[in-house]
C-alpha positions as CSV (number, residue, x, y, z in Angstrom):
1,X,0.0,0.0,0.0
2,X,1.5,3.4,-1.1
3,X,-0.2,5.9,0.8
4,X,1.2,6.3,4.2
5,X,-2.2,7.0,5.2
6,X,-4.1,4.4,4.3
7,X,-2.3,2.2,5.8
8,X,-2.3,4.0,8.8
9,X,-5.9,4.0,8.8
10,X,-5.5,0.7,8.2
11,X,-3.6,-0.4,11.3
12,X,-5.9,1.6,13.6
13,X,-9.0,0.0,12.1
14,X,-7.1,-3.8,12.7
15,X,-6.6,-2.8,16.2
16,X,-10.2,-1.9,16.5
17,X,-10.0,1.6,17.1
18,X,-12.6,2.4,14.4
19,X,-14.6,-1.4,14.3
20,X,-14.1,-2.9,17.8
21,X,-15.2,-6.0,16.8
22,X,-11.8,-6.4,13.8
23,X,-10.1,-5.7,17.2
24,X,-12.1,-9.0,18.7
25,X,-11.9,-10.7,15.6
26,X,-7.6,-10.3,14.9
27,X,-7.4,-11.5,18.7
28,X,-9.5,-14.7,18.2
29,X,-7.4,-15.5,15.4
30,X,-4.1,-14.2,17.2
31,X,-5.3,-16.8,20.1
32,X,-5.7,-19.6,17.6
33,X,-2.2,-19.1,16.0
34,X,-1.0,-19.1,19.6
35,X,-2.5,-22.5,19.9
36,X,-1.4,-24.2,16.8
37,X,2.0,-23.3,17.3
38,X,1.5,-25.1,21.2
39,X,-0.2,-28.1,19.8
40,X,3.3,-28.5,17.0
41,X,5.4,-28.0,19.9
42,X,4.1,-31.1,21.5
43,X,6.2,-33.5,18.9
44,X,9.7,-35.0,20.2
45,X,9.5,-32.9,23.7
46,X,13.0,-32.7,25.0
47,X,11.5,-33.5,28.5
48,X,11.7,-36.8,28.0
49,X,15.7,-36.4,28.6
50,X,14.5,-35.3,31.9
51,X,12.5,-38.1,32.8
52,X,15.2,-40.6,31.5
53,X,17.8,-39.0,33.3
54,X,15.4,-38.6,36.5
55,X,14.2,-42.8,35.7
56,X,18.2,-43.2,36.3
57,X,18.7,-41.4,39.6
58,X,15.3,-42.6,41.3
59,X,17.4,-46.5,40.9
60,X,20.8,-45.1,42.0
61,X,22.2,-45.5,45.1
62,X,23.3,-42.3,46.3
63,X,24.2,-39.8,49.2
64,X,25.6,-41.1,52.5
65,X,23.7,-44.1,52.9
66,X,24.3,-45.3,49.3
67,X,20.5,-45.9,48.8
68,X,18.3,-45.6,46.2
69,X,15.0,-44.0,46.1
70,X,13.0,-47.0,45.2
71,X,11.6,-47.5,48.6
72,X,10.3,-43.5,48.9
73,X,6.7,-43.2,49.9
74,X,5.0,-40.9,47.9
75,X,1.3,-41.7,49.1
76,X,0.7,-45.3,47.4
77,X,3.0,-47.0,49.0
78,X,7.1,-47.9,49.6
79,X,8.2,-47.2,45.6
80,X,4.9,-47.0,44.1
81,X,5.4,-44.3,41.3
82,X,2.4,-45.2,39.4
83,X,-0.7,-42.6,39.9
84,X,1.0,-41.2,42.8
85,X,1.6,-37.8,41.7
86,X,-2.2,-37.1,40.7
87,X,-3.3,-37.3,44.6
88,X,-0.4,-34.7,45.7
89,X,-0.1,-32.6,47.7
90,X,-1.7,-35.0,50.9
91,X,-1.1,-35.6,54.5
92,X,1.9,-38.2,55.4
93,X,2.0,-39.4,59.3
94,X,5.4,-39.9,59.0
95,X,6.4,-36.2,58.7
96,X,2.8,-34.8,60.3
97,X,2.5,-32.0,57.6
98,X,1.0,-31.7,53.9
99,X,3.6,-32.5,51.5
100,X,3.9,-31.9,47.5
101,X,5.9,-33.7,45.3
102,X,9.3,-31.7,45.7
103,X,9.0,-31.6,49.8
104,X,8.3,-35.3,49.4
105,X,11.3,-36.1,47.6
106,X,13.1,-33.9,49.8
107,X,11.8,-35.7,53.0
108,X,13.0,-39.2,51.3
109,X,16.5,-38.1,49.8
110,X,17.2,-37.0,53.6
111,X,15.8,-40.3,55.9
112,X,16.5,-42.7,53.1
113,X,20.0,-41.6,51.4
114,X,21.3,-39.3,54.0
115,X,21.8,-36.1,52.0
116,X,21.4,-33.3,54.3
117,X,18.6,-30.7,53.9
118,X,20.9,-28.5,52.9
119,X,22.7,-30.5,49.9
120,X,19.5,-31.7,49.0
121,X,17.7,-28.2,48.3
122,X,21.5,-26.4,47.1
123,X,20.4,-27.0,43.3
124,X,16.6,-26.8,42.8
125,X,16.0,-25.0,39.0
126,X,18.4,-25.8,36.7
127,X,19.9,-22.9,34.7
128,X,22.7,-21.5,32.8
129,X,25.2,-24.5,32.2
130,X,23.5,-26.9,34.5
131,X,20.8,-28.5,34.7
132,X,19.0,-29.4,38.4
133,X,18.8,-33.3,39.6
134,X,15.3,-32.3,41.7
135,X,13.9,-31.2,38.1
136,X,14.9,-34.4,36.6
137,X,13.0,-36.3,39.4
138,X,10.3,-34.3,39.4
139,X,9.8,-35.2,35.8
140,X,10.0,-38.8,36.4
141,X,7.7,-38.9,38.6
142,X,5.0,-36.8,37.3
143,X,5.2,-38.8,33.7
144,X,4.4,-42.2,35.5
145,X,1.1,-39.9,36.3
146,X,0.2,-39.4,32.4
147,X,-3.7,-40.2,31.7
148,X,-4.2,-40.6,35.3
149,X,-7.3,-38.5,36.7
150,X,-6.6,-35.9,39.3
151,X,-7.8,-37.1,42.5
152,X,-6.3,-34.2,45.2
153,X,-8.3,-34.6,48.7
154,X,-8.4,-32.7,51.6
155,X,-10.1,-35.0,54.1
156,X,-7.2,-34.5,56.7
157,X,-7.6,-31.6,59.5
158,X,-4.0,-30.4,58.1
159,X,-5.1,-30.8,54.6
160,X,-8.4,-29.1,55.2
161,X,-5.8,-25.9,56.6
162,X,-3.0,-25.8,53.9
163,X,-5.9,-25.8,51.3
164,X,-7.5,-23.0,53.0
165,X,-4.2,-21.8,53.4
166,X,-3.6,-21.7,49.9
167,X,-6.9,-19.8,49.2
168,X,-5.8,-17.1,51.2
169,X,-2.4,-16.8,49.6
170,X,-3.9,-17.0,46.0
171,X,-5.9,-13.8,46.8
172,X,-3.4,-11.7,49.0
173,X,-2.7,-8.5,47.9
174,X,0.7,-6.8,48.4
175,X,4.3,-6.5,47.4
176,X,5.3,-3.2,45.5
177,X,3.4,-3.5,42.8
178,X,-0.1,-4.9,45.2
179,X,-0.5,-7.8,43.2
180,X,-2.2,-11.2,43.4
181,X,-2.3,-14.6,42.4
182,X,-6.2,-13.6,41.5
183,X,-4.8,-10.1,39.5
184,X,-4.0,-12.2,36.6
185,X,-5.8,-15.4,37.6
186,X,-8.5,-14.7,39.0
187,X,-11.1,-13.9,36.4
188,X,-12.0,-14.7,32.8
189,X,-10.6,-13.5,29.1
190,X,-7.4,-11.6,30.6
191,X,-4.0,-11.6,29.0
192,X,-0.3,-10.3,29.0
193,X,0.5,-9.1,25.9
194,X,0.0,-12.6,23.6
195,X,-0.4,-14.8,26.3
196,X,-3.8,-15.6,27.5
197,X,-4.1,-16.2,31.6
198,X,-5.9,-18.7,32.6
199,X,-8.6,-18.2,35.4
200,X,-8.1,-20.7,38.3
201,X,-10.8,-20.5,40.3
202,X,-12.9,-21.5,37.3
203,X,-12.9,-25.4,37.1
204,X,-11.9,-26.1,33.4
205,X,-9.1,-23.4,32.9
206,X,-7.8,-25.0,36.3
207,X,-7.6,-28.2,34.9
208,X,-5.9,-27.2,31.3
209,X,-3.0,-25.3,33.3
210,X,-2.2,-27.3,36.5
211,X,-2.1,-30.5,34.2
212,X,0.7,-29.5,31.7
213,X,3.0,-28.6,35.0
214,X,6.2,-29.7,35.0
215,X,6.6,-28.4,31.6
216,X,9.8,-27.9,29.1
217,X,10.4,-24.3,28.7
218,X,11.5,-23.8,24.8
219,X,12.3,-20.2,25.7
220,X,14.6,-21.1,28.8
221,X,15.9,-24.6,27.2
222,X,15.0,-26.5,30.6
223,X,12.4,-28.5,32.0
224,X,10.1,-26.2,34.9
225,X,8.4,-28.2,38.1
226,X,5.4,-26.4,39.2
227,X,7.4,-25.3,42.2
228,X,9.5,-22.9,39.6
229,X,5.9,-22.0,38.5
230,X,5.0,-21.1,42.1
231,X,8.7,-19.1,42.5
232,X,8.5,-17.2,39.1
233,X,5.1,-16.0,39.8
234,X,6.3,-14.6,42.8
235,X,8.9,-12.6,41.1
236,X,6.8,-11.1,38.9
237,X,4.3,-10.4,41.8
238,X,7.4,-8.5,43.6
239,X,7.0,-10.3,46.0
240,X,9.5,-11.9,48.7
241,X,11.2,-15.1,47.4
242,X,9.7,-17.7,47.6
243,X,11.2,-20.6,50.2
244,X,11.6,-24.3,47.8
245,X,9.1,-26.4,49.7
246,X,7.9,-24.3,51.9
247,X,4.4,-24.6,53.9
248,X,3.3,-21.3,51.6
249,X,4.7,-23.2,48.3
250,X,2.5,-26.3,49.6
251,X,-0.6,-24.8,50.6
252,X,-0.5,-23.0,47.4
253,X,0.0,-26.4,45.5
254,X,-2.5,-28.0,47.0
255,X,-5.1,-25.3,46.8
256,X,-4.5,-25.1,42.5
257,X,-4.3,-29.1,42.5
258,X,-7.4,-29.1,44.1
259,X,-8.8,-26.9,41.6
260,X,-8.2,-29.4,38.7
261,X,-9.5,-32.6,40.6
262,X,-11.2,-34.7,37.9
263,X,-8.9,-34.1,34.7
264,X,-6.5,-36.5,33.2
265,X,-2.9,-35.4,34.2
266,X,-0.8,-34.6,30.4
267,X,2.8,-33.3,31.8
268,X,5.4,-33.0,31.4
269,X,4.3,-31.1,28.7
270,X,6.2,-28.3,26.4
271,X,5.6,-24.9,26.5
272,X,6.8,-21.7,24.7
């Protein structure tokens, strides 16, 4: 087009300043490209070197005890990998708390191979040169969950208080900028930029997003756990950092998990 005009005219009309619905209509479509380039994503996802690599170190003996982590409980049993990762976060006896899946294998890599705390939580993300041993567990474990339902309870006194727990932090308000969880989540048909935010208080949109976490960042190169999820969100909240495993990160966990009870777990997935 060769008059500047025009095509300024144009532009303004596409971005509905003159028809309001073009605006409505170039999004829709916009959303849909979004989606197709997702769905061709989902071919040969690198996270399955995660979960090879994670398949390796669940059979190792390691830490002081030389011990494996074949006999961790993570709900179903001594070992039992299978389905276990779609009824967490839940109450264990044996530590008297709510635990996800990252404080779990935390609790197990310190009773059973004698890592301390410390050396067990010193690499958590991967990043820059390196990638993180928890995140390569983490996406064992969840993939052994694949097509199984989300079944999340909260029967327990404790679980009953970290999910109402999680509630609470979902909707707080403060850091710099007085964000929430529920500024960007909280309600339908809101969006950064190109990316469209999911509303989890609403059932369906709960299910889609907590599902395809852990998930293989293409923009980062590395495999994500839903705790990084939990972490990144509250850096872009401006709020304090989070603590890996923390009660907060758990109640939090649980509260989302919750959310998407009934839906067929898909991760780890690959994301943009």
């Amino acid at each position: 087009m060769k008059n500047p005009s025009k095509l300024a005219a144009l532009v303004f009309a596409l971005s509905g300043g003159v028809f309001p619905w073009t605006g409505a209509f170039a999004q829709d479509n916009t959303a849909k490209g979004i989606q197709q380039y997702r769905d061709a994503l989902q071919d040969g996802n690198p996270a399955e070197l995660w979960e090879i690599k994670g398949e390796g170190m669940w059979k190792q003996p390691r830490g002081l005890n030389k011990a494996s982590m074949e006999k961790c409980d993570l709900g179903l049993g001594p070992g039992v990998v299978k389905g276990a990762y779609a009824r967490l976060p839940k109450y264990f006896k044996d530590t008297e708390r709510v635990d996800d899946l990252e404080s779990r294998l935390v609790h197990c890599m310190v009773s059973l191979q004698g890592f301390t705390r410390a050396d067990a939580t010193r690499r958590v993300f991967g990043g820059p040169g390196a990638a993180a041993d928890m995140e390569a567990l983490v996406a064992y474990v969840t993939s052994q969950s694949k097509g199984v339902k989300m079944n999340v309870t909260i029967n327990h006194p404790k679980e009953r208080e970290a999910f109402q727990m999680g509630q609470k932090l979902f909707n707080y308000r403060g850091g710099s900028h007085d964000f929430a969880c529920a500024t960007c989540h909280g309600e339908d048909n809101k969006r950064i930029r190109l990316q469209d935010l999911p509303n989890l208080t609403n059932k369906k949109d709960a299910q889609r997003a907590y599902t395809t976490w852990p998930a293989y960042r293409v923009s980062q190169g590395e495999l994500r756990s839903f705790q990084w999820r939990l972490y990144d969100c509250f850096r872009q909240q401006r709020f304090p950092e989070m603590v890996f495993a923390s009660d907060a990160s758990v109640a939090l966990t649980l509260f989302l998990a919750r959310n998407a009870n009934g839906a067929a777990f898909a991760a780890p997935a690959i994301k943009r």
